[in-house]
N, C-alpha and C positions, 0 to 999 in steps of 0.2 A: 612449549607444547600446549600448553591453555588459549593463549590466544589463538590459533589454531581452532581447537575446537569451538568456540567462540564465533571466529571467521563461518565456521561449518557452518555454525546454527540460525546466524546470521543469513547467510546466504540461503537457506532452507526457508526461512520465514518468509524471505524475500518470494522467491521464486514461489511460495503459497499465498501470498499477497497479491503480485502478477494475476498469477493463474484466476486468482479467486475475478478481478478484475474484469479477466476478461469474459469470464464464464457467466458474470451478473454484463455486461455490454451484451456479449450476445442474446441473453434471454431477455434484456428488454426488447432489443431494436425487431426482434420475432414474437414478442407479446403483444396477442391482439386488441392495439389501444389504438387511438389520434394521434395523429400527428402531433397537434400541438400537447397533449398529455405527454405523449413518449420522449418529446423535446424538454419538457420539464421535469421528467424523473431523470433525463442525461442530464442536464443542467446542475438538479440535486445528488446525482451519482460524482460527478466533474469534481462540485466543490467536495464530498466526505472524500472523495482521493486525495485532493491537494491539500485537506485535513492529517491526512493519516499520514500523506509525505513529509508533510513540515514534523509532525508528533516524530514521526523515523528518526528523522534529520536533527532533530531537537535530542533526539536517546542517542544516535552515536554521535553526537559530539561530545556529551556527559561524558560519554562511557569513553571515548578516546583521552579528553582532560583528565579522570582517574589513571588511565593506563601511565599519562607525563607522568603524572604527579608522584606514580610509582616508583 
């Protein structure tokens, strides 16, 4: 039953990580800048995503290795 709610919580984080994602893409590509500025806060936005994906990806594989170990 724990893992369960676990899965929940997971999935909630998620789906508020998404969301957040997409909600910071829209207000730049509509924020009135240049071209090439707006190209480098995506650029800078691109990489803290693929940051945060690997940091994810790095916490549930811990978190899965404890659950074996269990």
């Amino acid at each position: 039953m724990g893992n369960d709610n676990n899965s929940s919580k997971n999935s909630i984080f998620l789906a508020f990580v998404l969301g957040s994602l997409v909600g910071m893409t829209i207000g730049m590509l509509y924020a009135p800048k240049s071209g090439k500025e707006t190209r480098k806060n995506i650029k800078k936005f691109s990489d803290e995503v693929k940051d945060t994906i690997s940091n994810l990806s790095d916490d549930l594989k811990d978190a899965s290795s404890k659950l074996c170990e269990k």
